[in-house]
FINUKE-277082 format. One line per field, with one value per residue: residue number from 0; residue in one letter; y, x, z of N, C-alpha, C in turn. Coordinates in nm, 2 decimals. Layout:
REM FINUKE-277082
seq [NUM/...]
type [A/...]
n.v [Y/...]
n.u [X/...]
n.w [Z/...]
ca.v [Y/...]
ca.u [X/...]
ca.w [Z/...]
c.v [Y/...]
c.u [X/...]
c.w [Z/...]
This chain:
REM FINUKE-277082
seq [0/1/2/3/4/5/6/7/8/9/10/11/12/13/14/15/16/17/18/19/20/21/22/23/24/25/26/27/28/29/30/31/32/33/34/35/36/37/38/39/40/41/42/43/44/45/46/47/48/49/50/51/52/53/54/55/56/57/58/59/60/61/62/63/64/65/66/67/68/69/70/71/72/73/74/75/76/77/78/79/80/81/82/83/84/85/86/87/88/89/90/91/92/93/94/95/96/97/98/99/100/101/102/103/104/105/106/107/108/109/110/111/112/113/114/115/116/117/118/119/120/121/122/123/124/125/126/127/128/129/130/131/132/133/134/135/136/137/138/139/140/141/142/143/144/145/146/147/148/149/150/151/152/153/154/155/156/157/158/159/160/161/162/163/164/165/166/167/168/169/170/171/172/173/174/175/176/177/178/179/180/181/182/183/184/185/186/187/188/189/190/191/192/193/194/195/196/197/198/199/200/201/202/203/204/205/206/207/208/209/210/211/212/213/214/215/216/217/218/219/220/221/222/223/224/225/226/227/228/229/230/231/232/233/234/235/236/237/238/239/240/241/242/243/244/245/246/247/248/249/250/251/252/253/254/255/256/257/258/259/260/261/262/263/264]
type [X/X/X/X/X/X/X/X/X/X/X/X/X/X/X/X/X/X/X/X/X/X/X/X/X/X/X/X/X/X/X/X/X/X/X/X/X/X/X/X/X/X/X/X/X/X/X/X/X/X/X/X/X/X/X/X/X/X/X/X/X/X/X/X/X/X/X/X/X/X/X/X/X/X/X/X/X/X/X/X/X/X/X/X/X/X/X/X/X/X/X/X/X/X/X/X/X/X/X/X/X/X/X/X/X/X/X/X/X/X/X/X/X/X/X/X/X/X/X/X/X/X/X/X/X/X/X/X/X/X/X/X/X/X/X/X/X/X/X/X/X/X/X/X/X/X/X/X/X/X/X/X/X/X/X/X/X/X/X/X/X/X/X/X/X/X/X/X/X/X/X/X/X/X/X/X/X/X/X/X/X/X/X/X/X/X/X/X/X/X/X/X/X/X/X/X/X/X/X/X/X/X/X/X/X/X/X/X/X/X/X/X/X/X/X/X/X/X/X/X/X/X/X/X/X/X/X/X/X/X/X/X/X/X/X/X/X/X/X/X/X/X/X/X/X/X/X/X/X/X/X/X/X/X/X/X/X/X/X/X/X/X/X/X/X]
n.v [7.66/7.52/7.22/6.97/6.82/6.45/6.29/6.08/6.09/6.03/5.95/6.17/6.31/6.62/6.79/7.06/7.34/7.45/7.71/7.83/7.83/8.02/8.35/8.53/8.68/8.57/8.57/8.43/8.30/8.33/8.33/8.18/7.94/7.96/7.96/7.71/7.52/7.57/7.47/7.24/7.13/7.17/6.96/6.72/6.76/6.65/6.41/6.32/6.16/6.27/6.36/6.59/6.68/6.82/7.06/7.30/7.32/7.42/7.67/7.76/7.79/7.90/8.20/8.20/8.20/8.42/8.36/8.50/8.31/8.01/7.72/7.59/7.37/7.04/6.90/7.23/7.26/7.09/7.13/7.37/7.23/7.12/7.32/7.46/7.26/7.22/7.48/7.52/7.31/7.41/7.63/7.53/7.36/7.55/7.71/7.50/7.43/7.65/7.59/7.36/7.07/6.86/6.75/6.54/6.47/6.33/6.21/6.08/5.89/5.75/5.45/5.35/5.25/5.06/4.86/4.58/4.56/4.80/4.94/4.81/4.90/5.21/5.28/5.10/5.31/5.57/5.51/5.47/5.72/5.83/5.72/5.80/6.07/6.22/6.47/6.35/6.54/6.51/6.54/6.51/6.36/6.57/6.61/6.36/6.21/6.06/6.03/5.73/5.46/5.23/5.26/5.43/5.68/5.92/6.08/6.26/6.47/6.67/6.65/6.39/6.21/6.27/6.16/5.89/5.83/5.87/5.66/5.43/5.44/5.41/5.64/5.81/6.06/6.28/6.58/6.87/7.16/7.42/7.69/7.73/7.77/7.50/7.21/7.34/7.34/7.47/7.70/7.91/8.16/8.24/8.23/8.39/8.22/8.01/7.73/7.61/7.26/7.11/6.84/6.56/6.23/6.00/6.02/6.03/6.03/6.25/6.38/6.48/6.58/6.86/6.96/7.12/7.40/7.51/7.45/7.75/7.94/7.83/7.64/7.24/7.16/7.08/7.09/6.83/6.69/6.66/6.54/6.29/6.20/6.23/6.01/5.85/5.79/5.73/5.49/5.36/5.38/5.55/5.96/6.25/6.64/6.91/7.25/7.58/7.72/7.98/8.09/7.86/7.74/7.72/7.41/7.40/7.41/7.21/6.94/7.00/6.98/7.11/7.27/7.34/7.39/7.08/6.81/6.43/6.17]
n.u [18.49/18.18/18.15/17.91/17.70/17.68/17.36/17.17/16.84/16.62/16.48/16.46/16.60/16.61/16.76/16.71/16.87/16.82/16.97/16.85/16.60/16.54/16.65/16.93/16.87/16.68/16.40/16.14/16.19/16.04/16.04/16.22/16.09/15.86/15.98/16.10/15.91/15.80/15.98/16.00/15.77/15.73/15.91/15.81/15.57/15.69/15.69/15.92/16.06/15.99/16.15/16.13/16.36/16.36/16.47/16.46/16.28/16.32/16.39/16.19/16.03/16.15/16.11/15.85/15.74/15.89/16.12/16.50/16.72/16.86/16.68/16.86/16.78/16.72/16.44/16.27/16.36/16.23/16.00/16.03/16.06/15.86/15.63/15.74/15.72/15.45/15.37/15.60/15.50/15.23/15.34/15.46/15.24/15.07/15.17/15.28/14.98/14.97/15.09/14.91/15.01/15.08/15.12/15.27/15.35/15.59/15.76/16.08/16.24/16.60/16.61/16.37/16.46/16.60/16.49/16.35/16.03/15.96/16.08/16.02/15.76/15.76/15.91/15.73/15.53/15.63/15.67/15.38/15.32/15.45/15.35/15.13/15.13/15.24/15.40/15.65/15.74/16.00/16.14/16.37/16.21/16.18/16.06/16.06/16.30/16.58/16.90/16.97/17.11/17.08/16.88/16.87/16.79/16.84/16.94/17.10/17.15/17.00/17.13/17.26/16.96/16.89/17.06/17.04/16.73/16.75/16.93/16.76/16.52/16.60/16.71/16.82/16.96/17.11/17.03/17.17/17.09/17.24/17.43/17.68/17.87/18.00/18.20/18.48/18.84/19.01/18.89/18.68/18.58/18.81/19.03/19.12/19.22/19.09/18.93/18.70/18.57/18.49/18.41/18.43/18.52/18.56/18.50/18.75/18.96/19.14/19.02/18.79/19.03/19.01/18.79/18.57/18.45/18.11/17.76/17.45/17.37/17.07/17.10/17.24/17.44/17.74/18.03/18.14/17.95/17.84/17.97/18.00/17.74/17.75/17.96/17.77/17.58/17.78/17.88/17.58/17.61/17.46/17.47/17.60/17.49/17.64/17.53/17.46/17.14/17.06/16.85/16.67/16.62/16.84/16.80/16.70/16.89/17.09/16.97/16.94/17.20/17.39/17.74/17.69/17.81/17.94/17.95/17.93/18.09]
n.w [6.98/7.12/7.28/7.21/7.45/7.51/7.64/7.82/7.93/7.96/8.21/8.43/8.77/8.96/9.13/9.40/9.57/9.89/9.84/9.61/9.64/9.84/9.91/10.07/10.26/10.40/10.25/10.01/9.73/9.46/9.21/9.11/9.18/9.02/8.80/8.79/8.87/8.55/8.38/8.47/8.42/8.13/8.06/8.14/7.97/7.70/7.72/7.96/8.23/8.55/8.88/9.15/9.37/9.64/9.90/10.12/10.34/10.61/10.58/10.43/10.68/10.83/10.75/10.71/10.98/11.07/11.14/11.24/11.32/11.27/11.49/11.78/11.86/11.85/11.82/11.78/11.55/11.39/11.43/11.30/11.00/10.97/10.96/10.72/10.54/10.48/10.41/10.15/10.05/9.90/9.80/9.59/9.44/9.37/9.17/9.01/8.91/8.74/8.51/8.42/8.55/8.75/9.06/9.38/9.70/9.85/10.13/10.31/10.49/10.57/10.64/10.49/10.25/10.34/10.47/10.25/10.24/10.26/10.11/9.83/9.80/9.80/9.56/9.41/9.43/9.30/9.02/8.98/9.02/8.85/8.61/8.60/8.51/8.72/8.91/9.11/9.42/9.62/9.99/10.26/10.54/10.75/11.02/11.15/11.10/11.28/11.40/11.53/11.79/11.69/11.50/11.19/11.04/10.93/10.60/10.61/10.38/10.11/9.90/9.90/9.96/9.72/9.49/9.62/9.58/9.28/9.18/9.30/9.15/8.93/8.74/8.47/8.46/8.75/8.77/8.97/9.10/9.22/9.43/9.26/8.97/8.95/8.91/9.10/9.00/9.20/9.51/9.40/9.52/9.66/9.48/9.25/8.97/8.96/8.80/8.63/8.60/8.34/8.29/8.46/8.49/8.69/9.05/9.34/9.52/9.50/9.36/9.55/9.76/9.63/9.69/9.92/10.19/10.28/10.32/10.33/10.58/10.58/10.47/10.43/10.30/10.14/9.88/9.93/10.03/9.73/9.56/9.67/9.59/9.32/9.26/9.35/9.15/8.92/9.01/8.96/8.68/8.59/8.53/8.62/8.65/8.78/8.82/8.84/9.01/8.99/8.75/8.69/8.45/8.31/8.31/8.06/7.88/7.96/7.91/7.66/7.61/7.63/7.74/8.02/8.35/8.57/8.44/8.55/8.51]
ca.v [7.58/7.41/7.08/6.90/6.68/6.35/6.28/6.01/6.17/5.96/6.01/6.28/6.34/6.74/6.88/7.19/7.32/7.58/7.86/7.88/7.81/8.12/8.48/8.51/8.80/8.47/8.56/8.29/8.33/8.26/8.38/8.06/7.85/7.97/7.89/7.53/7.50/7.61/7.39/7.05/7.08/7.14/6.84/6.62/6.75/6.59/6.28/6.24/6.13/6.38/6.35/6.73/6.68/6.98/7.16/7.47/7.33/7.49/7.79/7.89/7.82/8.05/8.25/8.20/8.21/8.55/8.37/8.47/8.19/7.82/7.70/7.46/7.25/6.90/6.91/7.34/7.26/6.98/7.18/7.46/7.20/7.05/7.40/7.49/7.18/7.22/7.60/7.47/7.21/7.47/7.71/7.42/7.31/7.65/7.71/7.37/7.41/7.75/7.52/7.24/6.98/6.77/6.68/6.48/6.52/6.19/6.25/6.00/5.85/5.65/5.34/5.32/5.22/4.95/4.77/4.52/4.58/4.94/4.98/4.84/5.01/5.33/5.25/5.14/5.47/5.64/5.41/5.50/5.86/5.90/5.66/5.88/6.21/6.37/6.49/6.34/6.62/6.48/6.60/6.39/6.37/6.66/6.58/6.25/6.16/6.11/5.95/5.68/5.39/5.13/5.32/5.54/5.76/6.04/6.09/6.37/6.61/6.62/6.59/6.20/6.17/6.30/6.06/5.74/5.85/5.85/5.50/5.35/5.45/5.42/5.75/5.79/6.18/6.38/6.75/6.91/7.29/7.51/7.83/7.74/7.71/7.37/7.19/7.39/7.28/7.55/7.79/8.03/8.25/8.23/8.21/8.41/8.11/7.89/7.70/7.49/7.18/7.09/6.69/6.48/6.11/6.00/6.06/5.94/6.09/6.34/6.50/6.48/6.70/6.96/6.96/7.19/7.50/7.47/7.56/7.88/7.92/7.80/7.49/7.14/7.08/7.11/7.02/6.70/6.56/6.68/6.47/6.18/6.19/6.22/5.89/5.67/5.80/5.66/5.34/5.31/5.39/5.68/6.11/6.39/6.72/7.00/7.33/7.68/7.70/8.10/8.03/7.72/7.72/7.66/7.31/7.32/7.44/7.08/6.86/6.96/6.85/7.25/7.25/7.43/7.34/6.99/6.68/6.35/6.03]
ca.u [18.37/18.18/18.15/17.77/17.69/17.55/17.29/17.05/16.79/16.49/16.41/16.60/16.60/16.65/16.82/16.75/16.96/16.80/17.00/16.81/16.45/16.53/16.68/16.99/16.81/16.53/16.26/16.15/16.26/15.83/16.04/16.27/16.02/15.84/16.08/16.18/15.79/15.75/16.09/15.99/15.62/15.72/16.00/15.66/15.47/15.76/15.75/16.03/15.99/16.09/16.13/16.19/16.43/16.35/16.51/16.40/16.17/16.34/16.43/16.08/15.95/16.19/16.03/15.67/15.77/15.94/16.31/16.59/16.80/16.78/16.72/16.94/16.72/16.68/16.27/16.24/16.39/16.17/15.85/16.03/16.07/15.70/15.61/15.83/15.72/15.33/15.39/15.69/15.43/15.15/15.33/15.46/15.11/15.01/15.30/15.26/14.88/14.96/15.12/14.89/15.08/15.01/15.24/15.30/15.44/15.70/15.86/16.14/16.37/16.67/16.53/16.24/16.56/16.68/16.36/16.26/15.91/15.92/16.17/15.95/15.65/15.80/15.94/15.61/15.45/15.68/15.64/15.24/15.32/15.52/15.27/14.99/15.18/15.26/15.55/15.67/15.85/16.02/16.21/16.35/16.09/16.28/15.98/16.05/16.42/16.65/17.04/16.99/17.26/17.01/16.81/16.97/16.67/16.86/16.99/17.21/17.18/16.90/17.20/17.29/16.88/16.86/17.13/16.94/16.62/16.81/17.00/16.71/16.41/16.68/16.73/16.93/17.02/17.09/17.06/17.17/17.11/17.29/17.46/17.78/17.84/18.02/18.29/18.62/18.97/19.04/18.76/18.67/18.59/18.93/19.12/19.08/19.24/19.03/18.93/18.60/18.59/18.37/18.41/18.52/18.51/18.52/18.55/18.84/19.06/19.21/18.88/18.78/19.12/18.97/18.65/18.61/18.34/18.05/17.62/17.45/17.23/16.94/17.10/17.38/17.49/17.86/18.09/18.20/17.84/17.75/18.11/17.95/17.63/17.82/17.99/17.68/17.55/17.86/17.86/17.48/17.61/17.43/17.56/17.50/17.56/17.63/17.53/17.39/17.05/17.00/16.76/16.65/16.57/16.92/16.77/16.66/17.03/17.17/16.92/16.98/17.35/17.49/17.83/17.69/17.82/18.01/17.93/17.99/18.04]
ca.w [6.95/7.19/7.24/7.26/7.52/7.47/7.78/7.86/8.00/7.96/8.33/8.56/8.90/8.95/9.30/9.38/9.69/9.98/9.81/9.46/9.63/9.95/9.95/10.19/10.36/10.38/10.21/9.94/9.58/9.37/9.08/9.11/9.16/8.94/8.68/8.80/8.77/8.47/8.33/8.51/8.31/8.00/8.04/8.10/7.85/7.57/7.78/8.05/8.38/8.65/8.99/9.16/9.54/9.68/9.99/10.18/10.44/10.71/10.49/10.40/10.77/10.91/10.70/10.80/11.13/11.10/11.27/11.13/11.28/11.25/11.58/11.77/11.91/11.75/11.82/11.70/11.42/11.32/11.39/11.17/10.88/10.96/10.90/10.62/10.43/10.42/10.27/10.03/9.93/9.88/9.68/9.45/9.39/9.29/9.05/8.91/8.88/8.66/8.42/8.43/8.59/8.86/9.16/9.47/9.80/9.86/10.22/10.32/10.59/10.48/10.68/10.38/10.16/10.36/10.48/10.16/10.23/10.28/9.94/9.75/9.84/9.79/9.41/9.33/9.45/9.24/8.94/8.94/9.03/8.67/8.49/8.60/8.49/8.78/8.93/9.28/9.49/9.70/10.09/10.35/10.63/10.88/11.13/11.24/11.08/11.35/11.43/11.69/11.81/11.60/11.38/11.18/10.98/10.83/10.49/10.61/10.34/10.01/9.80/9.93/9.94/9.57/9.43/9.68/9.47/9.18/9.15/9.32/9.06/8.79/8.63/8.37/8.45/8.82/8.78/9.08/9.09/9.36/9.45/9.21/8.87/8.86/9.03/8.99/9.10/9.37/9.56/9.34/9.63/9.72/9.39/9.10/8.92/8.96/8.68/8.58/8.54/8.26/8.25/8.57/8.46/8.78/9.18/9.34/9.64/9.46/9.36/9.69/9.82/9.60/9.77/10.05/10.23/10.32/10.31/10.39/10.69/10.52/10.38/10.53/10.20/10.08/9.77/9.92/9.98/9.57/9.51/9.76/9.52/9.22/9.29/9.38/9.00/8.83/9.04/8.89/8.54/8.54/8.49/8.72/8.62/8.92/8.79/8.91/8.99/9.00/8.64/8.70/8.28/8.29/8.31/7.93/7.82/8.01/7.87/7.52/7.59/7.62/7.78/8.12/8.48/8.56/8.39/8.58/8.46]
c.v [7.49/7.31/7.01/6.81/6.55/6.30/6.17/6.05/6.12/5.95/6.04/6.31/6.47/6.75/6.99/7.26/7.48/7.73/7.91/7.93/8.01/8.22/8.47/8.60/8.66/8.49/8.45/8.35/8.28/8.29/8.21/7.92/7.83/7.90/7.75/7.50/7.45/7.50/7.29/7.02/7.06/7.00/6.75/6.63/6.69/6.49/6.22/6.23/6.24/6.42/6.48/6.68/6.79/6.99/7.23/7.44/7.42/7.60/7.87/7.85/7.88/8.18/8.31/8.23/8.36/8.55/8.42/8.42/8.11/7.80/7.61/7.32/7.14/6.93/7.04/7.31/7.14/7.03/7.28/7.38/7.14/7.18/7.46/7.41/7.17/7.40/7.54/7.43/7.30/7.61/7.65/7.37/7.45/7.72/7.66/7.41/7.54/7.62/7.38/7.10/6.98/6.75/6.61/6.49/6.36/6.23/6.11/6.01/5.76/5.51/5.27/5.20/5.06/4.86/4.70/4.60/4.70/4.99/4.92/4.91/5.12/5.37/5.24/5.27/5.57/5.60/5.46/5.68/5.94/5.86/5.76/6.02/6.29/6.33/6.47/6.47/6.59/6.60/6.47/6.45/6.43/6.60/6.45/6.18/6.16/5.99/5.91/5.56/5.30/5.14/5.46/5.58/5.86/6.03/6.14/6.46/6.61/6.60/6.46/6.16/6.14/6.18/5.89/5.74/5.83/5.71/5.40/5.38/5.43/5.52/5.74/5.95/6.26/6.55/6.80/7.04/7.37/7.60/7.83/7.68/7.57/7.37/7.26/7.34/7.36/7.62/7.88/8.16/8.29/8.28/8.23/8.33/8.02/7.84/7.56/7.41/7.09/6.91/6.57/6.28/5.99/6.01/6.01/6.08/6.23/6.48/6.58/6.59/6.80/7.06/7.08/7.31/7.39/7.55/7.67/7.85/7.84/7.62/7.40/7.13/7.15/7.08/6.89/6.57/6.56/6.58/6.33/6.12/6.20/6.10/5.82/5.70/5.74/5.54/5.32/5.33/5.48/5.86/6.14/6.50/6.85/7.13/7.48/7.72/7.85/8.14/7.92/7.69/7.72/7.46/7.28/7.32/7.30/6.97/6.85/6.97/7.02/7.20/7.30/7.35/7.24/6.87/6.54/6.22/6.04]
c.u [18.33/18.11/18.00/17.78/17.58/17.50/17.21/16.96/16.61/16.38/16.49/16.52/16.66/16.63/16.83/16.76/16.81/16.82/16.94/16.60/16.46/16.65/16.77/16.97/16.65/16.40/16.23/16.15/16.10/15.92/16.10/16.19/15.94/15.90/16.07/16.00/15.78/15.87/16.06/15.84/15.67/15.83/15.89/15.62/15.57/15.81/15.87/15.96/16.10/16.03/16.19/16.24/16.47/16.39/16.47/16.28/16.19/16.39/16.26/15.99/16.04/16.11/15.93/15.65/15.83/16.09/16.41/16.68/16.75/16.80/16.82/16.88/16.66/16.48/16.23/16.27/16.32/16.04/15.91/16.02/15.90/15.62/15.60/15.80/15.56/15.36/15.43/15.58/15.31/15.19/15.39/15.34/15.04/15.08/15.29/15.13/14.86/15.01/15.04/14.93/15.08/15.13/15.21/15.37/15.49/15.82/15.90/16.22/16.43/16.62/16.44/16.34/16.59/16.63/16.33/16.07/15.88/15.99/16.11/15.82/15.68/15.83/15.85/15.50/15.53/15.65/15.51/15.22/15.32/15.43/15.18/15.03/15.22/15.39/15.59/15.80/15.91/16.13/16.21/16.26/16.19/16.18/16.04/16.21/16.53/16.78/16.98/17.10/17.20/16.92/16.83/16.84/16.73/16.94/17.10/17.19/17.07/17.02/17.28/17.13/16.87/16.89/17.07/16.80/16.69/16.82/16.86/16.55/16.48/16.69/16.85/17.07/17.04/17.12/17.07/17.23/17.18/17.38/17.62/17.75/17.87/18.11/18.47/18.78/19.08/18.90/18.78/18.65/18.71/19.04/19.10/19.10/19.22/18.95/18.80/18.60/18.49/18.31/18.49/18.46/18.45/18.55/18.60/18.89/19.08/19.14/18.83/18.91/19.08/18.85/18.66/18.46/18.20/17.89/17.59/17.38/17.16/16.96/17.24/17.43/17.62/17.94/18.11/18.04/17.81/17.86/18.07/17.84/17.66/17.87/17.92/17.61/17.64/17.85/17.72/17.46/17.52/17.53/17.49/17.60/17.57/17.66/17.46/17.25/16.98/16.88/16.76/16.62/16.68/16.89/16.75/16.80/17.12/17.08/16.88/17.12/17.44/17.57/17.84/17.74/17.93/17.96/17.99/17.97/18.07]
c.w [7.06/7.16/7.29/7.36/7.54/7.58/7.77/7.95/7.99/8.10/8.43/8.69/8.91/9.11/9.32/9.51/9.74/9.90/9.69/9.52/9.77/9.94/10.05/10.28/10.44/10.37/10.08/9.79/9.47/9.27/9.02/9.10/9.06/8.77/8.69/8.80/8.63/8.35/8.34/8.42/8.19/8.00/8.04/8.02/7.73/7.67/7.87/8.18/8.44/8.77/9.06/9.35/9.57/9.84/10.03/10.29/10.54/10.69/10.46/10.58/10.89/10.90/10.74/10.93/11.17/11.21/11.18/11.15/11.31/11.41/11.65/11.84/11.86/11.70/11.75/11.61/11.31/11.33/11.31/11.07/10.86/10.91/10.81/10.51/10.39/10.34/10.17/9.93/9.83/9.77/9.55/9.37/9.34/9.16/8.94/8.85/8.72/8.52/8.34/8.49/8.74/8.95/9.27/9.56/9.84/10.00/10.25/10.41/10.49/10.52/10.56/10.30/10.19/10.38/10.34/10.13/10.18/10.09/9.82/9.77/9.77/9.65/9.38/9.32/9.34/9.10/8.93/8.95/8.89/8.59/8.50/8.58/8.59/8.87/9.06/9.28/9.62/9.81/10.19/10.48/10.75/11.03/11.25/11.21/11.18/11.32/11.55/11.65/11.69/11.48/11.28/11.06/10.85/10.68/10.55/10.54/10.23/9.92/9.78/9.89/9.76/9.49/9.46/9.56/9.35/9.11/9.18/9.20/8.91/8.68/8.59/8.43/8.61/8.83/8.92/9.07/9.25/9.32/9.37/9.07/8.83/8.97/8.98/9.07/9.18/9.40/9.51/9.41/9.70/9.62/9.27/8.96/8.86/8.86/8.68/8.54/8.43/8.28/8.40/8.55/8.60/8.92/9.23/9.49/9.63/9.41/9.46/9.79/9.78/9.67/9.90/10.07/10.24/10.29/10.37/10.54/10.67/10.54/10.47/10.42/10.16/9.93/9.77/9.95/9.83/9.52/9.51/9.62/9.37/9.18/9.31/9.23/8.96/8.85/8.96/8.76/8.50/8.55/8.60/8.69/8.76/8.83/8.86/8.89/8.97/8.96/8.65/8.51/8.25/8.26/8.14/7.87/7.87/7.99/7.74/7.46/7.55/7.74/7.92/8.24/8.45/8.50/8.49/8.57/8.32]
């Protein structure tokens, strides 16, 4: 028998990684999007708030670009995501528009965060975004985000940003879809074993030894940043669940408290 899960979910933040939105041959997944569309409206239309932290800039403007690798050059790779991120936005707003539902493009440095002035600003934009129905999608700003000795810009990964959005707009719930079903305690790619963990209370060292591998081409993100971002939700007394985004309509099955993926918190 399984066991229900009781959620606060009055307004979630959904992460959805490089590998659900892009093909690992890199072409772009419209069926995916489609879906996570067609999931994040109807969650509006019965009243939640929902902020979508989306990935794939530099994934769908390989793409468009016809590269099939990421470049290495700090600057290429920031006109591929300047690239990558007016598509993204354009086939989100056509998606959305099939549904009715409205959205917004919300790009960010971590800087915004730390500035007063700039952090509120930003909250309030979000704050009239939701009152006025529509759906900020947010990405961190690849263009202009950089590591210097004094100004440190970058998030690092969308799944540290996601969780920053998260705590700081005060959601109750982070969904964070990607290329695994949950967090398990060895590499399932490794270890036929390996065993799901449904429920992890909270993150701690030990969790963290479990942790390990790493993203595809496409995508930076690993187990130990979704661990990282797992941990700044509990600190703000909120959940995040880490589930597989393949079906993003997995989303309705974790917001009427079905037993899918990892739970945390």
């Amino acid at each position: 028998m399984r066991v229900m899960r009781k959620l606060k979910a009055k307004r979630v933040v959904i992460k959805v990684g490089t590998s659900t939105l892009v093909y690992p041959d890199g072409s772009i997944n419209l069926r995916a999007i489609d879906q996570l569309a067609f999931v994040i409206s109807a969650m509006r239309h019965r009243g939640r708030d929902v902020v979508l932290v989306s990935s794939g800039a530099i994934g769908v403007g390989l793409n468009y670009m016809g590269l099939k690798q990421r470049p290495k050059a700090i600057p290429e790779q920031q006109a591929i995501a300047a690239i990558g991120q007016s598509e993204l936005i354009s086939i989100y707003k056509e998606r959305f528009a099939i549904y009715e539902q409205k959205i917004g493009q919300v790009l960010l440095t971590r800087d915004i965060f730390v500035y007063p002035k700039s952090h509120r600003n930003v909250l309030n934009t979000f704050d009239a975004l939701l009152a006025q129905n529509v759906v900020p999608i947010v990405n961190e700003n690849d263009t202009t985000a950089v590591d210097e000795l004094d100004h440190e810009t970058k998030f690092g990964d969308n799944d540290q940003l996601s969780a920053v959005v998260a705590t700081n707009i005060g959601a109750d719930l982070l969904i964070m879809l990607s290329d695994i079903d949950g967090f398990y305690d060895a590499n399932p790619n490794e270890d036929a074993k390996a065993q799901l963990l449904a429920h992890i209370e909270k993150v701690d060292q030990q969790t963290y030894d479990l942790a390990g591998g790493s993203g595809s081409r496409f995508g930076t993100g690993g187990m130990v940043t979704k661990l990282k971002a797992a941990e700044r939700m509990i600190k703000a007394d909120g959940q995040m669940i880490l589930a597989n985004g393949e079906d993003p309509s997995i989303i309705f099955q974790i917001i009427a408290g079905e037993p899918v993926g990892t739970l945390f918190g």
